[in-house]
N, CA, C and O atoms as a printed pandas DataFrame, in Angstrom:
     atom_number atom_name residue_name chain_id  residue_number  x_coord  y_coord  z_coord
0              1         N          UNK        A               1   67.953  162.684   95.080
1              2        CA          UNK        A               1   68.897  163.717   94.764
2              3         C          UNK        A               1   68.347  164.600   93.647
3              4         O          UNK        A               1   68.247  165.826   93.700
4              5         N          UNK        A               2   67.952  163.687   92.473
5              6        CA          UNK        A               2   67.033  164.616   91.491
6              7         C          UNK        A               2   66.201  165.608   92.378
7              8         O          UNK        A               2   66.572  166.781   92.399
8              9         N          UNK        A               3   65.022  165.202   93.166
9             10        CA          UNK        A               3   64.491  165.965   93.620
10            11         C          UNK        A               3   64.842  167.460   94.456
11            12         O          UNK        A               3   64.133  168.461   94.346
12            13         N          UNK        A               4   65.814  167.398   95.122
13            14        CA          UNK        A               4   66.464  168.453   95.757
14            15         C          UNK        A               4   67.201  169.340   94.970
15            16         O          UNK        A               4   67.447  170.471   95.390
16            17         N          UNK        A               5   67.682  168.852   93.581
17            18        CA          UNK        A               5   68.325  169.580   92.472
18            19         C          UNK        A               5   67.297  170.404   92.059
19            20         O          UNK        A               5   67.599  171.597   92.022
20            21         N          UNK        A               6   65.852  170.033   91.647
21            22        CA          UNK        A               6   65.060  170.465   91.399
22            23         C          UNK        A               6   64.372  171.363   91.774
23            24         O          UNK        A               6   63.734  172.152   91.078
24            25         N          UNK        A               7   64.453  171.310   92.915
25            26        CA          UNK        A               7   63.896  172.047   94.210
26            27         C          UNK        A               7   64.808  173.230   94.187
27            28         O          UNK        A               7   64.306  174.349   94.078
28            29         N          UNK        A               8   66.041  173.092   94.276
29            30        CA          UNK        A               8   66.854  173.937   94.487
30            31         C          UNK        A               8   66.320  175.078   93.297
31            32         O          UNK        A               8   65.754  176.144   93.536
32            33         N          UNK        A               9   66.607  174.628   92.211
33            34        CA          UNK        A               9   66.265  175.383   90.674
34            35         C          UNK        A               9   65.030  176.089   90.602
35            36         O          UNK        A               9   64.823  177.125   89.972
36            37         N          UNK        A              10   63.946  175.216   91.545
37            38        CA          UNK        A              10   62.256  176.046   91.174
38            39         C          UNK        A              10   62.279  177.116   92.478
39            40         O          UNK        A              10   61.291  177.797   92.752
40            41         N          UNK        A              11   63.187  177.159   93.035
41            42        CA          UNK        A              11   62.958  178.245   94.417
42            43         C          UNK        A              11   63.395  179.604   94.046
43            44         O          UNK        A              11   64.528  179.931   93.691
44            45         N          UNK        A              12   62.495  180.254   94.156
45            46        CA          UNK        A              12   62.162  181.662   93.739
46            47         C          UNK        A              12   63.528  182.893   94.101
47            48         O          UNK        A              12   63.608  184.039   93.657
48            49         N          UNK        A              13   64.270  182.345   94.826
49            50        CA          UNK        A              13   65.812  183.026   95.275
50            51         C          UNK        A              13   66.983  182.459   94.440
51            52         O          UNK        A              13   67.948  183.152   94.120
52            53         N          UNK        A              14   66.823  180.984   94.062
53            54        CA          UNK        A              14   67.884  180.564   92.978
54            55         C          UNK        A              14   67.206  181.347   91.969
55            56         O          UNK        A              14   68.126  181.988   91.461
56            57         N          UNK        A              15   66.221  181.644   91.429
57            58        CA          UNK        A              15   65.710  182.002   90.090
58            59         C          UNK        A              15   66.318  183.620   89.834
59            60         O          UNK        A              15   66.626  184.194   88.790
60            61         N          UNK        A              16   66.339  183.996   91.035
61            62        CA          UNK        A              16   66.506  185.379   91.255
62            63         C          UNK        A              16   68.120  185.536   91.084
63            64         O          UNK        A              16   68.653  186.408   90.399
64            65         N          UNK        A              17   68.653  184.747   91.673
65            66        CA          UNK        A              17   70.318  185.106   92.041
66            67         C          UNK        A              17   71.169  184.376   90.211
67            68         O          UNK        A              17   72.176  184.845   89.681
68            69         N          UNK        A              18   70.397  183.289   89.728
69            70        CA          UNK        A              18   71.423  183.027   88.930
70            71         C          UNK        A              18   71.671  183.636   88.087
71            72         O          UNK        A              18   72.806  183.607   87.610
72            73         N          UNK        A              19   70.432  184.623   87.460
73            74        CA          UNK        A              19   70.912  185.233   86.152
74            75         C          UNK        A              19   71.757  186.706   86.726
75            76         O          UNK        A              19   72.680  187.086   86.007
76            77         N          UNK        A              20   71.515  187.356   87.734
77            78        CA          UNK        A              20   72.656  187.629   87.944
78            79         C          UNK        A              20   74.114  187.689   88.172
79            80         O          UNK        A              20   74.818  188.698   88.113
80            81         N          UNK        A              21   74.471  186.501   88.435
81            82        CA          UNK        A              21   75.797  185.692   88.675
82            83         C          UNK        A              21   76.084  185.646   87.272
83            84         O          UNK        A              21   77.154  186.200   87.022
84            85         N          UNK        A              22   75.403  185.101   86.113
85            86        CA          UNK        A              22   76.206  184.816   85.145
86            87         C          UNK        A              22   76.189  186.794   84.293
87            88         O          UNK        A              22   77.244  187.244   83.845
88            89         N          UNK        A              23   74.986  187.566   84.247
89            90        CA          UNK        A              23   75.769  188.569   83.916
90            91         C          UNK        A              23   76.940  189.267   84.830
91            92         O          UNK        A              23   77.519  190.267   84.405
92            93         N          UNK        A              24   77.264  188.692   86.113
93            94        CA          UNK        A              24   78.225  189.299   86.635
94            95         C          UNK        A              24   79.604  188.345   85.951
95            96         O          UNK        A              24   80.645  188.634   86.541
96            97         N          UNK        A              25   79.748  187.566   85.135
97            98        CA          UNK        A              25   81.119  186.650   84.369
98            99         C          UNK        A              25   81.347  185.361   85.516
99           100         O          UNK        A              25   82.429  184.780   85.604
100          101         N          UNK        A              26   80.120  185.007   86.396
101          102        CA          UNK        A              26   80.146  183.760   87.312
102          103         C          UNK        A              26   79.805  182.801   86.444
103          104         O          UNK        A              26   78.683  182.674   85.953
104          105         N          UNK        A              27   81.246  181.750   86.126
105          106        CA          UNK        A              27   81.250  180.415   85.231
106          107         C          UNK        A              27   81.327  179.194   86.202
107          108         O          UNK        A              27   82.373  179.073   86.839
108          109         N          UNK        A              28   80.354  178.296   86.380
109          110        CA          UNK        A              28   80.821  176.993   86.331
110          111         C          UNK        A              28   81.402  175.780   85.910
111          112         O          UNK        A              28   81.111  175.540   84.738
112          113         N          UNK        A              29   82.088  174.964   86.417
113          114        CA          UNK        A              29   82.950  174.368   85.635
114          115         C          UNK        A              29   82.445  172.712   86.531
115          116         O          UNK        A              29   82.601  172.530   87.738
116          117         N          UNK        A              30   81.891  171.775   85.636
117          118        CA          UNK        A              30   81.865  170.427   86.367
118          119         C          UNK        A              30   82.898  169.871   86.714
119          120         O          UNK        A              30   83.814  169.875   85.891
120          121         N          UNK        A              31   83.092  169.291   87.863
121          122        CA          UNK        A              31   84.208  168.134   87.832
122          123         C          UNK        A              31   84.104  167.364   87.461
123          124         O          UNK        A              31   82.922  167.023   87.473
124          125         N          UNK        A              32   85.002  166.406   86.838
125          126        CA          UNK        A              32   84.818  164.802   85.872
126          127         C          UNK        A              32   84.073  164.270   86.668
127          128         O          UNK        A              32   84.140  164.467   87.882
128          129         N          UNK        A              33   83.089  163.367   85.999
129          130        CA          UNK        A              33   82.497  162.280   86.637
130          131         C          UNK        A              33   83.281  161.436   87.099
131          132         O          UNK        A              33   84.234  161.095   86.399
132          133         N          UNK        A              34   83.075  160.794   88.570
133          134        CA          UNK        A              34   83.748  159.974   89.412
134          135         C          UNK        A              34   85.172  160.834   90.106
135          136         O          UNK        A              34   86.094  160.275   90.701
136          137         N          UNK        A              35   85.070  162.080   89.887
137          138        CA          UNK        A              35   86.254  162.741   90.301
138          139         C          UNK        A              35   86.313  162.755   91.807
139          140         O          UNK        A              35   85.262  163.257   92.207
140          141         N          UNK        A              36   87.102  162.415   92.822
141          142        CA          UNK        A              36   86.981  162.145   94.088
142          143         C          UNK        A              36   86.903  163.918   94.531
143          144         O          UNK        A              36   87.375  164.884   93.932
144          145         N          UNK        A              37   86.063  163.847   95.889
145          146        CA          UNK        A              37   85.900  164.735   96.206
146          147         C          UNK        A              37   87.190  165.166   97.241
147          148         O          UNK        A              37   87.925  164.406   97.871
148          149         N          UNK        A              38   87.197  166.375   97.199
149          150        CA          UNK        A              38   88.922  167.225   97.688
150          151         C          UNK        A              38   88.485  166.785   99.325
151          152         O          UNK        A              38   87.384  166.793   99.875
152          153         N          UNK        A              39   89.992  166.363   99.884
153          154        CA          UNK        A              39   89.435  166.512  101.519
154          155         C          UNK        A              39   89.055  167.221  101.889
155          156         O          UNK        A              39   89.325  168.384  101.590
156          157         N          UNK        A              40   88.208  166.847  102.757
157          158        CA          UNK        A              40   87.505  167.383  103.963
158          159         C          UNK        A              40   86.563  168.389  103.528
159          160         O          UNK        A              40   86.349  169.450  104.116
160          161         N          UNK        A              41   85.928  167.930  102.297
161          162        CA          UNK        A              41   85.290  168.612  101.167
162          163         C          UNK        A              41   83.802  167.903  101.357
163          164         O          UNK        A              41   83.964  166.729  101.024
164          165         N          UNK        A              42   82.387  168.116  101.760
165          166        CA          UNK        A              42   81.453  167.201  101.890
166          167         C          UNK        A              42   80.850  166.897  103.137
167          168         O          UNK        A              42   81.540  166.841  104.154
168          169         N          UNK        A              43   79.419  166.663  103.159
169          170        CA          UNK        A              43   79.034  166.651  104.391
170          171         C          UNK        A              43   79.530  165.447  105.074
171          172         O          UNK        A              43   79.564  165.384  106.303
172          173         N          UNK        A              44   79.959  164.384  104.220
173          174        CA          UNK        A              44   80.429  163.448  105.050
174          175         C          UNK        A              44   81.873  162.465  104.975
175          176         O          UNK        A              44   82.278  161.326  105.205
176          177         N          UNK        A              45   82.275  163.700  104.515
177          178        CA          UNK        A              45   83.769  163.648  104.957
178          179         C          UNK        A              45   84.461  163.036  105.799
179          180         O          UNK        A              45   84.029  163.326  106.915
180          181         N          UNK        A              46   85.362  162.296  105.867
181          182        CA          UNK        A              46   85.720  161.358  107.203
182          183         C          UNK        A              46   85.216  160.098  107.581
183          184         O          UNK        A              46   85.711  159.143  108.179
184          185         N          UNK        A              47   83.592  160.432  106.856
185          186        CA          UNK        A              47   82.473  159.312  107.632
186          187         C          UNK        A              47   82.458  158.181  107.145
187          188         O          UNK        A              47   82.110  158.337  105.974
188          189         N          UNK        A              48   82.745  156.392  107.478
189          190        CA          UNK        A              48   82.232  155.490  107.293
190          191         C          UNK        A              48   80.781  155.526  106.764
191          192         O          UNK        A              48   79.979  156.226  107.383
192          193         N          UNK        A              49   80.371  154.843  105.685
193          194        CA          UNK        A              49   79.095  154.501  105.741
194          195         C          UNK        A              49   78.456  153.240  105.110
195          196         O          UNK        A              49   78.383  153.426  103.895
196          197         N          UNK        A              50   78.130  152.437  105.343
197          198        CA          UNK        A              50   77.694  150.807  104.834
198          199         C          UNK        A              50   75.711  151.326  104.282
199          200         O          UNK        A              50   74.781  151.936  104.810
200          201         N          UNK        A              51   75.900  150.802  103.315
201          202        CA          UNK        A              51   74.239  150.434  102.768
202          203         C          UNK        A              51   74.100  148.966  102.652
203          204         O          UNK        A              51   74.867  148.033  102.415
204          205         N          UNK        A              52   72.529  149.137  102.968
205          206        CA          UNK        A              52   72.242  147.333  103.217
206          207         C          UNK        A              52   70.884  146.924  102.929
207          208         O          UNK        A              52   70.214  147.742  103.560
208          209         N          UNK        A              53   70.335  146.378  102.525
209          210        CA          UNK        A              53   68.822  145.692  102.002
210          211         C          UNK        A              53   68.645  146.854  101.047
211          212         O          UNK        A              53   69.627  147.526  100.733
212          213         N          UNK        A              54   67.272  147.160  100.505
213          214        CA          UNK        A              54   67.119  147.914   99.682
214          215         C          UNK        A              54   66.145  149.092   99.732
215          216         O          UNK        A              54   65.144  149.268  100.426
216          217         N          UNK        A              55   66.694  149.807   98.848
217          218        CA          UNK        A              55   66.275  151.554   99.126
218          219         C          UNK        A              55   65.614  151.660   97.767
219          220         O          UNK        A              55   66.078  151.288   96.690
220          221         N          UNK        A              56   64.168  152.375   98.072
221          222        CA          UNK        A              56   63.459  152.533   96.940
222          223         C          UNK        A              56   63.471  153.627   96.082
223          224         O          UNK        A              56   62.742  153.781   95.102
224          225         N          UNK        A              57   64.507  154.533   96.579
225          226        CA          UNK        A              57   65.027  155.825   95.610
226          227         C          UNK        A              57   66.350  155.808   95.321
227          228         O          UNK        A              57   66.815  156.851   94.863
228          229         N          UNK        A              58   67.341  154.535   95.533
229          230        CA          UNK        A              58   68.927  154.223   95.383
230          231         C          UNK        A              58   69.078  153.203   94.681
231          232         O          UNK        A              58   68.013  152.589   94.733
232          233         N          UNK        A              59   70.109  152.444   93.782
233          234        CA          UNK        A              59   70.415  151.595   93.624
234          235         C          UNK        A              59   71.914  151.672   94.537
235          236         O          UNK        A              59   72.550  152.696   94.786
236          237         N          UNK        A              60   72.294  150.078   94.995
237          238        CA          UNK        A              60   73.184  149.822   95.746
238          239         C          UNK        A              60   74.437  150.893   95.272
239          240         O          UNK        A              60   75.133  151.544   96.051
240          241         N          UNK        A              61   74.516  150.893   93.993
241          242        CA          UNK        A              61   75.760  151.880   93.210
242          243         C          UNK        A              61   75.813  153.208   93.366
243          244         O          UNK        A              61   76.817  153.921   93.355
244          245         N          UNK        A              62   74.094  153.674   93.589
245          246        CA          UNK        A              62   73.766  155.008   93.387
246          247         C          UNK        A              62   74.047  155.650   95.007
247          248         O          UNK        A              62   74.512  156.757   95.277
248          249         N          UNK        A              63   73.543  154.430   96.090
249          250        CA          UNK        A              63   73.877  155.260   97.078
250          251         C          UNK        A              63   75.451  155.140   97.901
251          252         O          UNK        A              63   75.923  155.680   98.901
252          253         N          UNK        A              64   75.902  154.237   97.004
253          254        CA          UNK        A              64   77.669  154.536   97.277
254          255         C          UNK        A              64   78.406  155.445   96.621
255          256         O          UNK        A              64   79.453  155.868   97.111
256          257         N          UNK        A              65   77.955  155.846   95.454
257          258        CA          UNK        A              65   78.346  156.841   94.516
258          259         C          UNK        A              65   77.870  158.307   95.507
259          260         O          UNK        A              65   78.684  159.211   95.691
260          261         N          UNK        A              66   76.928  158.340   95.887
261          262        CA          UNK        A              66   76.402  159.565   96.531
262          263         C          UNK        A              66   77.364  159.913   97.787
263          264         O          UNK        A              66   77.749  161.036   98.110
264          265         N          UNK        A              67   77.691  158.545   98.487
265          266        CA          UNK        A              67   78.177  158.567   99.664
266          267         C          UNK        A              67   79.833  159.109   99.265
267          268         O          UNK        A              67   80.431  159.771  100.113
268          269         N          UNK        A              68   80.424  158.825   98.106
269          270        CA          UNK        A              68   81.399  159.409   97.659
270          271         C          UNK        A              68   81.542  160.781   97.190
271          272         O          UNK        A              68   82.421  161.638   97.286
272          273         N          UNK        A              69   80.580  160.719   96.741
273          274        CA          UNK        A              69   80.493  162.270   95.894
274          275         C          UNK        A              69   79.984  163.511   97.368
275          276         O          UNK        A              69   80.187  164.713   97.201
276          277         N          UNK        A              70   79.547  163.158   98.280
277          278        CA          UNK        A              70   79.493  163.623   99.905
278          279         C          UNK        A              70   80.722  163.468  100.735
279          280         O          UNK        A              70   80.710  163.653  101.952
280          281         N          UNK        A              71   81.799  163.119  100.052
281          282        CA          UNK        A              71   83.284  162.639  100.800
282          283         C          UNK        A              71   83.771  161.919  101.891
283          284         O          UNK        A              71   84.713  162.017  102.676
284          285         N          UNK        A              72   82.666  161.032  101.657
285          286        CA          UNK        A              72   82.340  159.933  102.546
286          287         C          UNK        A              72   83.089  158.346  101.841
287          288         O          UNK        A              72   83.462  158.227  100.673
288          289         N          UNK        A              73   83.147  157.442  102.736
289          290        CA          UNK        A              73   84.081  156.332  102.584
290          291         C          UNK        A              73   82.527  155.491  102.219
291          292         O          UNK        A              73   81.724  156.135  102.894
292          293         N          UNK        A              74   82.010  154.768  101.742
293          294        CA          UNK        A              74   80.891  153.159  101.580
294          295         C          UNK        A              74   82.233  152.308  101.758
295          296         O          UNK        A              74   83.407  152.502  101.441
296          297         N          UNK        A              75   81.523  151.247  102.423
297          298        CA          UNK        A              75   82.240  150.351  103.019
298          299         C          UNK        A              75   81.088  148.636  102.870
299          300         O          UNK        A              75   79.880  148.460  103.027
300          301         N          UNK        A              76   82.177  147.734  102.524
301          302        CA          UNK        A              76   81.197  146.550  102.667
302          303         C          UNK        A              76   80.057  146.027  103.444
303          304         O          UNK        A              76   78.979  145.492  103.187
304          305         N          UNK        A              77   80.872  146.475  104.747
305          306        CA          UNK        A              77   80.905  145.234  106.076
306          307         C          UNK        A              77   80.736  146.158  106.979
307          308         O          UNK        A              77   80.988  147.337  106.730
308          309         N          UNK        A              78   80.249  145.714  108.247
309          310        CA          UNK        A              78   79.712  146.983  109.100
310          311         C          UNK        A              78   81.060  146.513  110.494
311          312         O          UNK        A              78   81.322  145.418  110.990
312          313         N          UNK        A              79   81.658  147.913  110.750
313          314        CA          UNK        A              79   82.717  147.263  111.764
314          315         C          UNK        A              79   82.500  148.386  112.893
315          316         O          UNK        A              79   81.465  149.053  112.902
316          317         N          UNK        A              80   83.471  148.559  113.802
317          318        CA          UNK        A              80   83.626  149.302  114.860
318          319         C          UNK        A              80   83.888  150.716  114.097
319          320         O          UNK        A              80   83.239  151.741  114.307
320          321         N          UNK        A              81   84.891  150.590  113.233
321          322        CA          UNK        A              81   84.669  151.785  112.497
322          323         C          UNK        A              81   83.823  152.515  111.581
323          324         O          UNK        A              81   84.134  153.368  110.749
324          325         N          UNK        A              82   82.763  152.056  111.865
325          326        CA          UNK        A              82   81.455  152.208  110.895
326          327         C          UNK        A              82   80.459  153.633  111.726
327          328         O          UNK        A              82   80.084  153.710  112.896
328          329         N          UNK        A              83   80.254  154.667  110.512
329          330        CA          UNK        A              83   79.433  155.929  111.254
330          331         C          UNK        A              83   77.986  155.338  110.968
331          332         O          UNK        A              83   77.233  155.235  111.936
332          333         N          UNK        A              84   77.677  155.064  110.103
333          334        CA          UNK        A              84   76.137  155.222  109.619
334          335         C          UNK        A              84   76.105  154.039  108.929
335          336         O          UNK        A              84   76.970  153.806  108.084
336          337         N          UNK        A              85   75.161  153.198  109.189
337          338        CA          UNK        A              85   74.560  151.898  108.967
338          339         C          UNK        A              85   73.102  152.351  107.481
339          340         O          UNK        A              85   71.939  152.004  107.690
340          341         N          UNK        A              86   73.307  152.759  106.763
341          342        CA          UNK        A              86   71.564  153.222  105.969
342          343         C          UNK        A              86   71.020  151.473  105.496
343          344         O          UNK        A              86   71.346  150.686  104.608
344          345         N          UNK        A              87   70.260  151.460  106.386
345          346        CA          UNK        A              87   69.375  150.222  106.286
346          347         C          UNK        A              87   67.773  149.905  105.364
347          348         O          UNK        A              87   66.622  150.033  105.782
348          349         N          UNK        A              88   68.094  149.615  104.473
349          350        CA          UNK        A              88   66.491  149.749  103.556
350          351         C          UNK        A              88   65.964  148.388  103.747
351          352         O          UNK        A              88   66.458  147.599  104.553
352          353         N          UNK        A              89   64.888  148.107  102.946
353          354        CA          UNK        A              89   63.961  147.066  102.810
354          355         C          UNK        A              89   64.674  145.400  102.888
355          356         O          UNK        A              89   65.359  145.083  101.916
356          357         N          UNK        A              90   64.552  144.621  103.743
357          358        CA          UNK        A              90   64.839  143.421  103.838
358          359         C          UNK        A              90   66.849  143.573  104.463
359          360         O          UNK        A              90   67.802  142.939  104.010
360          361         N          UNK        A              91   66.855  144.360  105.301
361          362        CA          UNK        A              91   68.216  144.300  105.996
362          363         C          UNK        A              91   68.288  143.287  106.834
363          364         O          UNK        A              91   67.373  142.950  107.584
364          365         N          UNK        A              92   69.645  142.619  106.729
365          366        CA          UNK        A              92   69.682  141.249  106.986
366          367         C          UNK        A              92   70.896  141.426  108.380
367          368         O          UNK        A              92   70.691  142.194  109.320
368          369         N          UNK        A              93   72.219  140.497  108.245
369          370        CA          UNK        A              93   72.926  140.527  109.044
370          371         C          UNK        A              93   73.488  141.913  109.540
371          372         O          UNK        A              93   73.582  142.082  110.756
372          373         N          UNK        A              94   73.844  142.855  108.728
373          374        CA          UNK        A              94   75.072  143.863  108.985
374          375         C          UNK        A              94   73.618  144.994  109.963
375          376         O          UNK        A              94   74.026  145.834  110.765
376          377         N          UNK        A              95   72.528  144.884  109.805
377          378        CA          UNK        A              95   71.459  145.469  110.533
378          379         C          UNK        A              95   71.718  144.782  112.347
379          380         O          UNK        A              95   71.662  145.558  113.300
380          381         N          UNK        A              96   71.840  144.102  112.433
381          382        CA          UNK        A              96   71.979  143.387  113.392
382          383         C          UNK        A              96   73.537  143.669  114.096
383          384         O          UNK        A              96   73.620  143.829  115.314
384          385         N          UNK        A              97   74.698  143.712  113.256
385          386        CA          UNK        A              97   75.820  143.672  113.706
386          387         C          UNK        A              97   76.171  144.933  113.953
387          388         O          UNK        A              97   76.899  145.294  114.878
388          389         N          UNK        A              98   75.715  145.553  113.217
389          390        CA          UNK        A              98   75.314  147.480  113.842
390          391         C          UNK        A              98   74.566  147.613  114.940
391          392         O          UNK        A              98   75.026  148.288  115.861
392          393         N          UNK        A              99   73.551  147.136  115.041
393          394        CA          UNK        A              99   73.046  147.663  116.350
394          395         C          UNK        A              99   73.289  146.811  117.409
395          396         O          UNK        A              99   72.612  146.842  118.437
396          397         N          UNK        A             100   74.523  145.792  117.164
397          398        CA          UNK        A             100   75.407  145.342  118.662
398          399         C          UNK        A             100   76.393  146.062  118.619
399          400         O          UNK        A             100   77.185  145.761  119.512
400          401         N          UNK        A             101   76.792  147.054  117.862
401          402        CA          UNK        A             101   77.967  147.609  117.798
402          403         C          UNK        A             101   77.677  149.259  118.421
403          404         O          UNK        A             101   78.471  150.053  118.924
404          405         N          UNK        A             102   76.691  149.339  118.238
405          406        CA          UNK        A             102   75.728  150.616  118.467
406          407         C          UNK        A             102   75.988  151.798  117.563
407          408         O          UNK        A             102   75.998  152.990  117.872
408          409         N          UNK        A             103   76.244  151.108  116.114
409          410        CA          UNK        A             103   76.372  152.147  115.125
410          411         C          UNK        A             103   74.959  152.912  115.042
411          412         O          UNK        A             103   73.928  152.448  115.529
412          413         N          UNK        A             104   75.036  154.081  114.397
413          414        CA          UNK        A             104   73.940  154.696  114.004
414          415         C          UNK        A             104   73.557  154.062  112.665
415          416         O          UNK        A             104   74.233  153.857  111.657
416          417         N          UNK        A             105   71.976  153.754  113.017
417          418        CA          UNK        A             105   71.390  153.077  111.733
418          419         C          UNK        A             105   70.602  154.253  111.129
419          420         O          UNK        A             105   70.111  155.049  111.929
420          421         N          UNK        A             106   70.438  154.438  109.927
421          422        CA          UNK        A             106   69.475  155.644  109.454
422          423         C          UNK        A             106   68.597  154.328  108.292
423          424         O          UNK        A             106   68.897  153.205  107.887
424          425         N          UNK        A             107   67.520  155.190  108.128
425          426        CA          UNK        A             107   66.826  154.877  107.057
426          427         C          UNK        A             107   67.268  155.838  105.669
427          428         O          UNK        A             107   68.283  156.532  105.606
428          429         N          UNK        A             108   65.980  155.645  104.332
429          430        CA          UNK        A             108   66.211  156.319  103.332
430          431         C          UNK        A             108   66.401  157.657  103.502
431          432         O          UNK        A             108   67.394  158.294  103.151
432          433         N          UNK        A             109   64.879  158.300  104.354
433          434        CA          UNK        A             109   64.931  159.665  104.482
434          435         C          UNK        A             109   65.847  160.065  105.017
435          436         O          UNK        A             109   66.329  161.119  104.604
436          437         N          UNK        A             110   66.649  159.160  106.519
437          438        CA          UNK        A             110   67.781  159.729  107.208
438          439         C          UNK        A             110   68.690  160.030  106.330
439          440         O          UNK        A             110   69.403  161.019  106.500
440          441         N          UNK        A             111   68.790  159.393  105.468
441          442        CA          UNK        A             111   69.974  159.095  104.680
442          443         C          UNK        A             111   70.289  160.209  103.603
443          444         O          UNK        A             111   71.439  160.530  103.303
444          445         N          UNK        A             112   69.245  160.720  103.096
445          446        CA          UNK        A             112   69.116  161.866  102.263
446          447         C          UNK        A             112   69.149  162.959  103.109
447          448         O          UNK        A             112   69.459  163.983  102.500
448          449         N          UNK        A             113   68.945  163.119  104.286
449          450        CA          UNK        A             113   69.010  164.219  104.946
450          451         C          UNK        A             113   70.536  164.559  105.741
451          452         O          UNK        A             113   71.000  165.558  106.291
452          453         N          UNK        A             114   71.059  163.093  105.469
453          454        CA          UNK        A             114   72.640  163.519  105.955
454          455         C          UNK        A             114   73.136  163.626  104.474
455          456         O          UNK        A             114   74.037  164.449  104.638
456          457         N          UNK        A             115   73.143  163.341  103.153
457          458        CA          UNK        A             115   73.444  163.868  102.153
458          459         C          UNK        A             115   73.610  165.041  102.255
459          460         O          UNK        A             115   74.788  165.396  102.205
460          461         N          UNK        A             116   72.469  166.216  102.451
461          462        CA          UNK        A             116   72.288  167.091  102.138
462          463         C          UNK        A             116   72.754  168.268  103.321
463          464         O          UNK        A             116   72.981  169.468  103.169
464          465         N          UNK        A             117   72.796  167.415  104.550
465          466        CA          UNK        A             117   73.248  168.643  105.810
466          467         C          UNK        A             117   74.284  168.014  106.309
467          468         O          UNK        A             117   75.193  168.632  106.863
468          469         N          UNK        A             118   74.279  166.564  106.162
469          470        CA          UNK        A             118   75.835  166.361  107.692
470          471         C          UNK        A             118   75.052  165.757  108.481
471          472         O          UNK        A             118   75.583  164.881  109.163
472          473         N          UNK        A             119   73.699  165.971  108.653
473          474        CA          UNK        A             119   73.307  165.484  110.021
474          475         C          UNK        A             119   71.937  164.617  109.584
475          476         O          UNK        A             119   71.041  164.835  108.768
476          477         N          UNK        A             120   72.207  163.549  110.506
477          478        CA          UNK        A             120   71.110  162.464  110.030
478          479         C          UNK        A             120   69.518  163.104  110.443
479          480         O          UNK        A             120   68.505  162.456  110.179
């Protein structure tokens, strides 16, 4: 996520557009940390999503926090109602119970790429 923040900031069209925005009186305002995101607000809005074994750019917290802050549900346990399975290093049972269930499993990269668009 750092990285894409970053990215965003060194691209030669953000560089261009922001200092105009703020001499035009364009203020940002953060939302509180942990502030739930507004419905239907987020690429993944609506969406179930379970994390499982381990991700070498997430901690278990970081990519449920993300999955929230995307307006998305993290969930324990992988069920019928489950959208996206993100499966990292050493995935054990719920890897398995997803793909009898025929959830969509993503990896890290999938996983950052539905962060950022909606679509795995």
């Amino acid at each position: 996520m750092a990285k894409s923040i970053a990215r965003f900031f060194a691209d030669e069209h953000t560089r261009d557009v922001l200092p105009h925005l703020v001499e035009a009186g364009v203020t940002a305002e953060a939302p509180e940390p942990g502030a739930p995101v507004a419905a239907g607000a987020g690429s993944l809005s609506g969406k179930t999503v379970v994390v499982t074994g381990t991700l070498a750019g997430f901690s278990r917290e970081e990519a449920e926090a993300a999955v929230r802050a995307a307006g998305g549900h993290p969930a324990g346990s992988v069920s019928a109602k489950t959208d996206y399975l993100v499966a990292g290093e050493k995935a054990g049972s719920k890897l398995a119970k997803a793909e009898s269930l025929g959830v969509t499993i993503l990896d890290e990269d999938a996983f950052r790429r539905l962060l950022e668009t909606g679509a795995p």
